[in-house]
C-alpha positions as CSV (number, residue, x, y, z in Angstrom):
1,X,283.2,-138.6,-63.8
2,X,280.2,-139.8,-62.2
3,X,276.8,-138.8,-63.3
4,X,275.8,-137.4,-66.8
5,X,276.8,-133.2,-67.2
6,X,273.7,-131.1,-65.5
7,X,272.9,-133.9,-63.5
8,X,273.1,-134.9,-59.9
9,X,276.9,-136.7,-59.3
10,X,278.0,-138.9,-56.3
11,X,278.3,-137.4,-53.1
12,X,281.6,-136.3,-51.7
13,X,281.4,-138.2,-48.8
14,X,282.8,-136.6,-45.6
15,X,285.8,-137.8,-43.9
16,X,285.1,-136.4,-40.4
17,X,282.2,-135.0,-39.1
18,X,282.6,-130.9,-39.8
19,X,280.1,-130.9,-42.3
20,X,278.2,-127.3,-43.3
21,X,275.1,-129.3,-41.9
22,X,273.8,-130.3,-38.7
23,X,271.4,-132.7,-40.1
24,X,271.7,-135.9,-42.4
25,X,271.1,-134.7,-45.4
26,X,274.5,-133.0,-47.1
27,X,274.9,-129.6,-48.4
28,X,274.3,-129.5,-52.2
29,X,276.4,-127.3,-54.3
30,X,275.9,-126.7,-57.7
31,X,279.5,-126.4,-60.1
32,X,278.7,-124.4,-63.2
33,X,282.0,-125.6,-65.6
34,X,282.3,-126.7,-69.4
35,X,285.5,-128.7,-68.7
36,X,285.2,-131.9,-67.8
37,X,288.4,-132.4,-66.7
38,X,288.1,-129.5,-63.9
39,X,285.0,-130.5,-63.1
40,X,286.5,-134.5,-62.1
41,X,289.4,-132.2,-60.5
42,X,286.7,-130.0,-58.0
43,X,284.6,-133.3,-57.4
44,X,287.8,-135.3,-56.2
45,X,288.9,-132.6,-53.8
46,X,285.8,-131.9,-52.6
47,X,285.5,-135.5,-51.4
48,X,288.9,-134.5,-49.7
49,X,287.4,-131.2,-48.2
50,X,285.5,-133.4,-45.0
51,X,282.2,-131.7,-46.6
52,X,279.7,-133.6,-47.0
53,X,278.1,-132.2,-50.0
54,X,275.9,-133.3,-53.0
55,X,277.3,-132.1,-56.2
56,X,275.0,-131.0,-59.4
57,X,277.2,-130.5,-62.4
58,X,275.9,-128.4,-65.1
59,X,277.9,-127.0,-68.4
60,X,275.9,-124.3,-69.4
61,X,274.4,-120.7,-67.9
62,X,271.2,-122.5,-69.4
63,X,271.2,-126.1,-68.0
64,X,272.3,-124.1,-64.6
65,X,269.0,-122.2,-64.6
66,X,267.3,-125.3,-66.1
67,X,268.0,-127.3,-62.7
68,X,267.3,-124.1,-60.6
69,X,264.0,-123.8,-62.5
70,X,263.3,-127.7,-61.1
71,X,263.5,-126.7,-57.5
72,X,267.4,-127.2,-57.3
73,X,268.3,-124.8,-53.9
74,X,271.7,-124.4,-53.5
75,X,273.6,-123.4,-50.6
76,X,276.9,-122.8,-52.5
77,X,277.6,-122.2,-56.5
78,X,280.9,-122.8,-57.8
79,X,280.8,-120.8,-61.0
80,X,283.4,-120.7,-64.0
81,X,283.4,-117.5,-65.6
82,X,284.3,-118.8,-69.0
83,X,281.2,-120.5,-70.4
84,X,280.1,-121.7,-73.5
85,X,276.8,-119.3,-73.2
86,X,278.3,-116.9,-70.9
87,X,281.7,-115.0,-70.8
88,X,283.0,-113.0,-67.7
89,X,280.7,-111.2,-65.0
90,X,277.5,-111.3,-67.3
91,X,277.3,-115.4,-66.0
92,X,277.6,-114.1,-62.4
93,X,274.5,-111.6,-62.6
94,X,272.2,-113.7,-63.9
95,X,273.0,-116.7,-61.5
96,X,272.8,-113.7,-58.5
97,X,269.4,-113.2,-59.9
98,X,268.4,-116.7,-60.4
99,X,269.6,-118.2,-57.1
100,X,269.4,-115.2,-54.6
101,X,269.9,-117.7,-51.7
102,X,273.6,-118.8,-52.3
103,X,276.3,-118.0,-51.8
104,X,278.4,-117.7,-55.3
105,X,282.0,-118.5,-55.7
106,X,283.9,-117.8,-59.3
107,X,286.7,-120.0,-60.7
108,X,289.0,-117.6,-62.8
109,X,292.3,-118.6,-64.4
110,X,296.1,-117.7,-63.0
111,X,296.0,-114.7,-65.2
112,X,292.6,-113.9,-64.2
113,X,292.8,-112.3,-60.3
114,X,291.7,-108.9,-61.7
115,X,288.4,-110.6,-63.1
116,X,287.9,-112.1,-59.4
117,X,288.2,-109.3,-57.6
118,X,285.5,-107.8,-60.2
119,X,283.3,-110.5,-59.6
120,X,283.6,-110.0,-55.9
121,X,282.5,-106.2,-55.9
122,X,279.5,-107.4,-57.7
123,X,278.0,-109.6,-55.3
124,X,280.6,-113.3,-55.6
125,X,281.4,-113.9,-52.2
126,X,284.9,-115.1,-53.0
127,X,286.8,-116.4,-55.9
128,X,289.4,-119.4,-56.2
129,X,292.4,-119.6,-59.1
130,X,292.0,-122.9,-60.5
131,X,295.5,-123.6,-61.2
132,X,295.9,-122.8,-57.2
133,X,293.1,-125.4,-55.9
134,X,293.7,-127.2,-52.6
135,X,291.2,-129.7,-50.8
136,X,291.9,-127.7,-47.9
137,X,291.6,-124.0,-49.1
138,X,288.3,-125.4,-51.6
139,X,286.6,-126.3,-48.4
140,X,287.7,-123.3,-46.4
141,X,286.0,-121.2,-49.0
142,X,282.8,-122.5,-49.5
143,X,282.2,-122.8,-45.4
144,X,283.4,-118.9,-45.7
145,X,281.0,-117.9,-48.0
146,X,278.1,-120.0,-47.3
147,X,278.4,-118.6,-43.8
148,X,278.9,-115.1,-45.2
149,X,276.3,-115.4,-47.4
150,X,274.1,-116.5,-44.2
151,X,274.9,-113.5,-42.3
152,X,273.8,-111.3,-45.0
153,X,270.6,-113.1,-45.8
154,X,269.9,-113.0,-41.7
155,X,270.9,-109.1,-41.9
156,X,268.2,-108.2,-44.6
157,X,265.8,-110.6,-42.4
158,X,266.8,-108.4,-40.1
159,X,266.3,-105.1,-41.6
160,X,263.3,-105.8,-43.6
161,X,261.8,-106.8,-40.6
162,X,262.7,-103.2,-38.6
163,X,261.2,-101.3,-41.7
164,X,257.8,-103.5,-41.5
165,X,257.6,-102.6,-38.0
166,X,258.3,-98.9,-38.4
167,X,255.5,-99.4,-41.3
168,X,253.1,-101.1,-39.1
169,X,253.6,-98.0,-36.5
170,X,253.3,-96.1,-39.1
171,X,250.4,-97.1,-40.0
172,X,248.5,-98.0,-36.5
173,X,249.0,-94.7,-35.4
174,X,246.5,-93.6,-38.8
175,X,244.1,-96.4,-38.1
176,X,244.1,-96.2,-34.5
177,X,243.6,-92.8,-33.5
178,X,243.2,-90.9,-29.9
179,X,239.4,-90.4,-29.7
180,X,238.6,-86.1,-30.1
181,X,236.4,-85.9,-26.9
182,X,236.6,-83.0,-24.9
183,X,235.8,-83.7,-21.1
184,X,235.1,-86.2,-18.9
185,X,231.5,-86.8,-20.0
186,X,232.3,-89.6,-22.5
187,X,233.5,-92.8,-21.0
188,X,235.2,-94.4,-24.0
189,X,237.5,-97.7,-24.4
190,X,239.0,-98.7,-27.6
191,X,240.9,-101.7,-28.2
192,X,243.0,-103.4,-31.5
193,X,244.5,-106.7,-31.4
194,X,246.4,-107.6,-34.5
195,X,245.9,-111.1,-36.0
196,X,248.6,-113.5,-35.3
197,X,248.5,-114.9,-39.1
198,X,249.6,-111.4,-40.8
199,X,252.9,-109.9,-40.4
200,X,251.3,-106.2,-41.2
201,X,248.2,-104.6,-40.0
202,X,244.6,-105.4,-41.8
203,X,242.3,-103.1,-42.6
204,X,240.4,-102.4,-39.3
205,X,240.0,-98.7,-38.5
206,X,238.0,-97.1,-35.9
207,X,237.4,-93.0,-34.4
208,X,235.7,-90.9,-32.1
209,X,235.1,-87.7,-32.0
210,X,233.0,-84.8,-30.2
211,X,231.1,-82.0,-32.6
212,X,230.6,-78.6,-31.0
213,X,226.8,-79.1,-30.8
214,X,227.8,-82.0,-27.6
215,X,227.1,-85.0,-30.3
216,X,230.0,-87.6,-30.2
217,X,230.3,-89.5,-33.3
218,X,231.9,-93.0,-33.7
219,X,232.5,-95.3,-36.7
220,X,233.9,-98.4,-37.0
221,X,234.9,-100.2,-40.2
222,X,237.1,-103.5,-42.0
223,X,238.7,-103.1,-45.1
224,X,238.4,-106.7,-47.0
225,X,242.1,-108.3,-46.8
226,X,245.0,-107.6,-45.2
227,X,248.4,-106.2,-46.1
228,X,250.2,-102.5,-46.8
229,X,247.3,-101.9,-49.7
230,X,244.5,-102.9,-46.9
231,X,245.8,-100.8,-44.6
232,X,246.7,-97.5,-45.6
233,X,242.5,-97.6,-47.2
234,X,241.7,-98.3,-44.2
235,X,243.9,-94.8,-43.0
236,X,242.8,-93.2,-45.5
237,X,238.4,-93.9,-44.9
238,X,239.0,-92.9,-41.2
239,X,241.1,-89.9,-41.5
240,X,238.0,-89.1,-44.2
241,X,235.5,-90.0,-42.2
242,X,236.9,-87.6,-39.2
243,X,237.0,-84.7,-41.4
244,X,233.4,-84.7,-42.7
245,X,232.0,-85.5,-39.8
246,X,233.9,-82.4,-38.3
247,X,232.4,-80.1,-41.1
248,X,229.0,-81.0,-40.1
249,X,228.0,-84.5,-42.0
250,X,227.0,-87.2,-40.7
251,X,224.1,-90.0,-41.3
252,X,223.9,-91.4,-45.0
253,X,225.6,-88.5,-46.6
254,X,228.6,-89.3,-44.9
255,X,228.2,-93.1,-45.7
256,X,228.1,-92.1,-49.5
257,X,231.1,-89.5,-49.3
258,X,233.0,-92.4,-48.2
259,X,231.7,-94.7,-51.1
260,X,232.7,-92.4,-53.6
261,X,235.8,-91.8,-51.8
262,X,236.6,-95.4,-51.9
263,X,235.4,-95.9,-55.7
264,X,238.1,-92.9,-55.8
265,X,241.0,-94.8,-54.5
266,X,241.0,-98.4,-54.3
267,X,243.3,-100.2,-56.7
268,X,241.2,-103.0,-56.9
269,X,237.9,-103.0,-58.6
270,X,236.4,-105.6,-56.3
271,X,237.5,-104.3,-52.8
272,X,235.0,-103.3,-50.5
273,X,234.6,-101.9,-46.7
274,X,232.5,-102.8,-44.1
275,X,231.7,-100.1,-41.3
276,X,229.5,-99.0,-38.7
277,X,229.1,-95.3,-38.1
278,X,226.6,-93.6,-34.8
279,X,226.0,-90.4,-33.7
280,X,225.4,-90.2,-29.7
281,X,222.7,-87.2,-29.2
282,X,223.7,-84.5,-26.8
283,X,220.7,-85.2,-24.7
284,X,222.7,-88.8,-24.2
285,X,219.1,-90.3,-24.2
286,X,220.0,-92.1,-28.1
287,X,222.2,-93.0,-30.5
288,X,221.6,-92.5,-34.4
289,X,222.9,-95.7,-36.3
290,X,223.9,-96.7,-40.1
291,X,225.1,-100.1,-40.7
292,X,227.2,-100.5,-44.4
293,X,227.4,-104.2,-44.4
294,X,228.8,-104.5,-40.6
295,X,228.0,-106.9,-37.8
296,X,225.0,-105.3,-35.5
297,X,226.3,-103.7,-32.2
298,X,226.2,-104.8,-28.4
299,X,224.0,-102.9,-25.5
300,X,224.5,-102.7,-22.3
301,X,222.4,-101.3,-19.7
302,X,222.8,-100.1,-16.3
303,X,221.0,-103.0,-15.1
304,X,223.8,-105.1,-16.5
305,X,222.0,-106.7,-19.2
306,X,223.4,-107.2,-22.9
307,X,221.6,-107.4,-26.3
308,X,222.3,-107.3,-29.2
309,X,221.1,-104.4,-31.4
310,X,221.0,-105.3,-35.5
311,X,219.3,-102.0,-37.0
312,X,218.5,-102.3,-40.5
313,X,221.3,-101.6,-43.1
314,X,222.4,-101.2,-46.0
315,X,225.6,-103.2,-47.9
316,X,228.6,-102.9,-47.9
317,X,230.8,-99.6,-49.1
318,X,232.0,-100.5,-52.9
319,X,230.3,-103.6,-53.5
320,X,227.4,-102.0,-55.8
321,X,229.1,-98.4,-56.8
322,X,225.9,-96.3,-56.2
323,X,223.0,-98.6,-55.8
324,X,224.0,-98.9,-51.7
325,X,221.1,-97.3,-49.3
326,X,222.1,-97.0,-45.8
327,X,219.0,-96.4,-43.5
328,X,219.6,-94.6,-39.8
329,X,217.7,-95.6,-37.3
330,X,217.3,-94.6,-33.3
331,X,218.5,-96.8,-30.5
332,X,217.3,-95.8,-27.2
333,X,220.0,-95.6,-24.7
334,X,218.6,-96.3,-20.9
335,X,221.2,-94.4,-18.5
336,X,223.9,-95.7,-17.4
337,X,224.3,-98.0,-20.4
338,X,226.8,-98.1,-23.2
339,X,227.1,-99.1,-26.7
340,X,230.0,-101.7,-27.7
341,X,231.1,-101.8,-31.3
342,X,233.5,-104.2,-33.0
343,X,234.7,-106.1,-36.2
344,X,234.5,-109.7,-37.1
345,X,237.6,-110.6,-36.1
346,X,235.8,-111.0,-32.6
347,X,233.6,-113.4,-32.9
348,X,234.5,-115.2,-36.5
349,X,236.8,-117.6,-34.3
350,X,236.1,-121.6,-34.5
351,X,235.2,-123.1,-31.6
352,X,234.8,-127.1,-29.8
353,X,235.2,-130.3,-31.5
354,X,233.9,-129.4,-34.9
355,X,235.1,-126.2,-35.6
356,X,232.0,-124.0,-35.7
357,X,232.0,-120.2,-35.4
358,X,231.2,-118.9,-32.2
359,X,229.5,-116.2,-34.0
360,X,227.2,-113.6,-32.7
361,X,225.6,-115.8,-30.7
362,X,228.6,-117.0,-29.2
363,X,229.7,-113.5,-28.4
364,X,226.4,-112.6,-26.7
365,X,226.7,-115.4,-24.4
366,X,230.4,-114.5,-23.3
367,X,229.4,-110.6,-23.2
368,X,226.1,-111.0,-21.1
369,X,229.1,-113.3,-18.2
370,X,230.6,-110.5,-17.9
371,X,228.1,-107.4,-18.5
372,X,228.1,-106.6,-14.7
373,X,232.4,-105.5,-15.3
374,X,233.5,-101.7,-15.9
375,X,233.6,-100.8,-19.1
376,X,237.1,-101.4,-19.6
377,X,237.1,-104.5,-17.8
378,X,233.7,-105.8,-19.6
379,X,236.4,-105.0,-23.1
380,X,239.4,-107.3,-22.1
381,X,237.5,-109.9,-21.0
382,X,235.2,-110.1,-23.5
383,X,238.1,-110.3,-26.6
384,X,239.9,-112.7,-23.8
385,X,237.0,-115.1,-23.8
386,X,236.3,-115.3,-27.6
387,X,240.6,-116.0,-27.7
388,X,239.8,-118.3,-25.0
389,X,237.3,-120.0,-26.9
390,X,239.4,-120.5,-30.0
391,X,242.5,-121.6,-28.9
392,X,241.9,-125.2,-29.5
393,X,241.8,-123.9,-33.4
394,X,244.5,-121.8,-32.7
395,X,243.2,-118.8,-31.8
396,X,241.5,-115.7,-33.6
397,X,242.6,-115.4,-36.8
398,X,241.4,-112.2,-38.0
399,X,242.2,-108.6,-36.5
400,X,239.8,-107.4,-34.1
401,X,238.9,-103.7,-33.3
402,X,236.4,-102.4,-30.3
403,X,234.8,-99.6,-29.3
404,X,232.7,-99.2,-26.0
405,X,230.5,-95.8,-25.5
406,X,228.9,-94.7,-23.1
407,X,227.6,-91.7,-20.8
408,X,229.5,-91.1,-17.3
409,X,226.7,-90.4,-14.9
410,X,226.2,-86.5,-14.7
């Protein structure tokens, strides 16, 4: 037999051109067998079968996982269940385990259906009597159960993919919440678009709500990373953050509730949280703003201008448990102006030839082309023309939250 045991052997050339593959390169399957003589048997009729396959022999359970262990992928295992290191289905689970991607076929003896059958309702997608092998009805059964084993890889795809997305709903709706304003007084526009690098949401939160006393309080805030973890902190902080501020805190008490909130929860020692929470005064003549480590905010005027507004701050939520000091300060709101804040996401994009950031900057220039837009307008275009002025580097590639606030005109 060609090729030394647990090594690659010749290919079985195909005959015709049905191969399992589309491409050039040939299917490999890996035969799991001590005998050398039925190993020369299942090599000769798979040159017969009009598969064009590359063949790995291997004698052992151990030399089996060796190769798999190298970065050997099989689409198809051809596994004896009489082994010098493994006897009957205990073999079969630990080559499930090993090579989750293929599709696993047994080879029992004549006397053996019962122990095929057994090996089938434990996860072999079919099994072949030796002393009944065909060319024919060898190749009909590994196209069978590498196609079945295809189907059911595609199936969990498939389902794993539904629950993510029922996880990411999940979870949106806690991170993304209808802003608590009572009214029409408030003219508010929020906006979240996911990054197109993560499969689940980031960390990005954001809420509004109205206090009895006719302040409206906003925060805005990135958990660092992205994933399920990331997330449902980033849930939690906000769903926190709506229930102080609606028993009456706000300022930098509310900023250290959170941090010890935070310190409270996080799994990891070293995660942190950037946010932005203000206070609109009922007068609507101000806004009262604490910065933990978060980008400054944009202001727009009813004269159409844009600045940017950097108040002093403090650093970010978890990065020095209990040493953080979060200043407020007042920005004077002209009428007829509104407030715009937003994460990193939005303006942390690369831009031209080199690849620079177009950073705040950047984002100033594209807000103040458009500051004479409606609010909601003024929003879309704006996180349009930072997407705009990335695509060359493939976009944003962070998640990007926005808020815009601002009085209706009494």
């Amino acid at each position: 037999m060609a090729g030394a045991p647990g090594g690659p052997v010749r290919s079985a050339a195909a005959r015709g051109t049905n191969g399992l593959a589309d491409g050039d390169e040939p299917e490999h399957l890996l035969l799991v067998e001590d005998d050398p003589g039925d190993a020369l048997l299942i090599e000769e009729f798979l040159a017969d079968t009009g598969l064009r396959i590359r063949l790995t022999w291997a004698r052992t359970i151990a030399r089996a996982l060796e190769l798999l262990a190298d970065g050997e992928r099989p689409a198809c295992v051809l596994l004896d269940l009489h082994l010098p290191d493994s006897q009957g289905l205990d073999g079969l689970s630990t080559m499930l385990a090993a090579a989750p991607q293929a599709a696993v076929i047994v080879l029992t003896g004549l006397s053996e259906a019962q122990a095929g059958l057994a090996a089938v309702g434990v996860g072999a997608q079919d099994y072949l009597l030796k002393g009944q092998l065909e060319p024919e009805w060898l190749g009909r059964a590994i196209r069978y159960a590498v196609q079945r084993k295809q189907v059911e890889l595609s199936a969990a795809a498939l389902q794993a993919g539904r629950l993510r997305a029922e996880e990411n709903a999940r979870l949106e709706r806690g991170l993304l919440p209808r802003p608590l304003v009572s009214g029409d007084r408030l003219d508010v526009v929020t906006r979240y678009r996911p990054s197109r690098m993560h499969a689940l949401l980031g960390g990005d939160f954001f809420d509004v709500v109205e206090t009895a006393d006719g302040a409206v309080h906003a925060v805005i805030g990135d958990v660092a990373g992205h994933g399920a973890a990331e997330a449902a902190m980033g849930v939690c902080l906000r769903v926190a953050w709506r229930s102080f501020v609606l028993a009456g805190l706000s300022g930098p008490p509310l900023i250290e509730m959170l941090e010890r909130l935070l310190l409270a929860e996080r799994a990891d020692n070293e995660a942190f949280v950037t946010l932005t929470s203000i206070t609109l005064t009922p007068d609507r003549r101000a806004a009262r703003v604490v910065r933990a480590g978060h980008p400054g905010l944009l202001l727009r005027d009813g004269a159409g201008e844009v600045t940017l507004v950097e108040t002093a701050g403090g650093i970010a939520l978890g990065m020095m448990p209990g040493l953080g000091e979060w200043p407020e300060e007042r920005v004077a709101m002209p009428p007829g102006s509104g407030l715009l804040l937003f994460t990193d996401g939005l303006f942390e994009g690369l831009t031209g030839p080199e690849g620079q950031r177009l950073d705040l900057s950047g984002l100033l220039v594209l807000a103040r082309r458009r500051a004479g837009l409606p609010a909601e307008e003024f929003v879309d275009a704006l996180i349009a023309g930072a997407e705009a002025a990335s695509a060359e580097h493939g976009g944003l590639a962070d998640d990007v939250a926005v808020i815009h606030l601002g009085w209706r005109p009494s």
